[in-house]
C-alpha positions, 0 to 999 in steps of 0.5 A: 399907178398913174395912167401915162398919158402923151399927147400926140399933137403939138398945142399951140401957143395962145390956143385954148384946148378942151380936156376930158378926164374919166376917174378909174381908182385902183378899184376900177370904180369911177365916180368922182362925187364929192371929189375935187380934180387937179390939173397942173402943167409944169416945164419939167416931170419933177420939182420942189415947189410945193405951191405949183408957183412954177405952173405953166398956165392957170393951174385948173382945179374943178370942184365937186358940183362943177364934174361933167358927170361926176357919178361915172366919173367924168370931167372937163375943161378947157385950158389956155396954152400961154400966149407969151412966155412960153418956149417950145418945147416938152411939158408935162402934166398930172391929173390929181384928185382929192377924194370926198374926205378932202384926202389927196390921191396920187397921181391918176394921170400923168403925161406929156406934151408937146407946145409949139411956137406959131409965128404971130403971138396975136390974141385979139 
């Protein structure tokens, strides 16, 4: 069963912000060798784009040599909250893996968070 996970602090827009993920399958294992992570964020919990064409961001995918240490199942990265384009609001994430024999898990982590407007749009 997916971890739920809801960030108590809005993100602003136009602000990049550092991830950290730790695997736990249902066995309570955790290493995330030879696997891939996925990290989507969408307006709604739920839809049928099957692409992810409707992400809200880049979606982040970290591959297999990239995990911050992969044999206890830790990884990061950072993600840009769109400067434009974006309303304020609720949005939601999950965190997906794909295991060393290329299979996708369900959901390890899924959530919620809050993106808040700022008055300027400004990025340079």
């Amino acid at each position: 069963m997916a971890k739920e996970v809801k960030l108590s602090e809005a993100l602003y827009r136009g602000v990049t912000y550092p991830f950290t993920y730790q695997h736990r399958n249902s066995d309570g294992n955790a290493p995330l060798t030879g696997c891939t992570v996925f990290f989507t964020v969408k307006v709604g919990p739920f839809d049928d784009n099957a692409s992810d064409t409707s992400a809200i961001g880049d979606p982040v995918t970290i591959g297999p040599s990239e995990h911050t240490d992969a044999e206890n199942g830790y990884t990061e990265w950072d993600w840009m909250v769109p400067a434009t384009g974006v309303e304020p609001g609720d949005y939601f994430f999950d965190v997906v893996v794909k295991n060393s024999e290329g299979k996708m898990l369900p959901p390890s982590a899924i959530g919620s968070f809050k993106i808040a407007g700022k008055r300027t749009n400004r990025t340079s």
